[in-house]
C-alpha positions as CSV (number, residue, x, y, z in Angstrom):
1,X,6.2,-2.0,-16.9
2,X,9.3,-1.9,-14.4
3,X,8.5,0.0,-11.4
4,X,11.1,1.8,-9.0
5,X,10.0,0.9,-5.9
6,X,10.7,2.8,-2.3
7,X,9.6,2.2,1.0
8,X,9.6,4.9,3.8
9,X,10.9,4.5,6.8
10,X,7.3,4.4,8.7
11,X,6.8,1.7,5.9
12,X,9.6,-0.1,7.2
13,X,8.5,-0.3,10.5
14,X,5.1,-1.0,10.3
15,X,5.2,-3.7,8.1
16,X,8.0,-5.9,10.7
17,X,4.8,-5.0,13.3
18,X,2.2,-6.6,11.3
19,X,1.5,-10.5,11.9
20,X,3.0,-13.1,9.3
21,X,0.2,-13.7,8.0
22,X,-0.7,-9.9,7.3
23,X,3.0,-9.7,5.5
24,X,2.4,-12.8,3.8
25,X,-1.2,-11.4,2.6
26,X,0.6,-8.1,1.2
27,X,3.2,-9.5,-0.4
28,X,0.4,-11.6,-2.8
29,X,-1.5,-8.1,-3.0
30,X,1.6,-6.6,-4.0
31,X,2.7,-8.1,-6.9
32,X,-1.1,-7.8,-7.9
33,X,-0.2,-4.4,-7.4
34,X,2.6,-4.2,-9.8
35,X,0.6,-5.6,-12.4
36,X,-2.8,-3.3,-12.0
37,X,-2.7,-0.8,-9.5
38,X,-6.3,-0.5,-10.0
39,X,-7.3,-4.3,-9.8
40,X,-10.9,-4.7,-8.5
41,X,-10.0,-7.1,-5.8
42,X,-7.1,-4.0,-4.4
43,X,-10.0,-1.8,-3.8
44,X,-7.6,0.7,-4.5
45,X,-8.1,4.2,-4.1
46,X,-7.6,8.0,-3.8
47,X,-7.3,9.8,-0.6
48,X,-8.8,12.9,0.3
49,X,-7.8,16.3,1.7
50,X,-4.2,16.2,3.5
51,X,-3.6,13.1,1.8
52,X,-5.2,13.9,-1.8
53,X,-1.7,12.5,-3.4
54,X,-1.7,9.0,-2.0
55,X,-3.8,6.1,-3.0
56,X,-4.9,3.4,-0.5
57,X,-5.2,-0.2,-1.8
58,X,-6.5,-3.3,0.5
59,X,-5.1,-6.5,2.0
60,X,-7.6,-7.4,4.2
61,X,-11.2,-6.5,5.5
62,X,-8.9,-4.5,8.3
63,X,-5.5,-4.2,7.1
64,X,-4.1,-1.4,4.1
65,X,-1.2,0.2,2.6
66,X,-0.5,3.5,1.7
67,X,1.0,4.3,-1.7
68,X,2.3,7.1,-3.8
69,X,1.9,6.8,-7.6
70,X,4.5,8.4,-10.0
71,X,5.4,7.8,-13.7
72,X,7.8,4.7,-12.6
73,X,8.1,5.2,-9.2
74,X,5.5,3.5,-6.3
75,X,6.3,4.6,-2.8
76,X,4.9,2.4,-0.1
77,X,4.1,5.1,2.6
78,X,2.7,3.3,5.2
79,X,0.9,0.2,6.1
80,X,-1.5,-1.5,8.5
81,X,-5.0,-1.0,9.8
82,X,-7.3,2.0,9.5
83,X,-5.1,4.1,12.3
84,X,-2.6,5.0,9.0
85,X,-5.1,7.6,7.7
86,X,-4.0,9.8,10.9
């Protein structure tokens, strides 16, 4: 499947804060990602309340992005450690 993919602006600017290594870590996860949202190793999943609509998927023991999931559109809301659910 081709995705449309967006990035917010919060996105944006979390993800230049992150170390190299955390970028580099996402951009492998990523393209897991694109393949199965819902791979095992993503951890991917749901939020709940105020966030019910988002999905949170893992890079790291500490580190996570913020996505929204639509027909053929994934929007990368936010990214970084456990501080984004807030």
């Amino acid at each position: 499947m081709t995705w449309i993919i967006k990035r917010t602006n919060q996105f944006k600017k979390n993800y230049q804060k992150l170390p190299q290594h955390i970028q580099d870590k996402f951009k492998i996860n990523f393209q897991k990602f694109l393949i199965n949202p819902y791979d095992h190793q993503l951890k991917t999943h749901k939020l709940k309340w105020l966030l019910w609509w988002f999905t949170s998927s893992r890079i790291n023991d500490d580190y996570r992005f913020i996505t929204q999931i639509e027909e053929k559109e994934i929007t990368l809301i936010n990214i970084g450690n456990h501080w984004i659910y807030k």
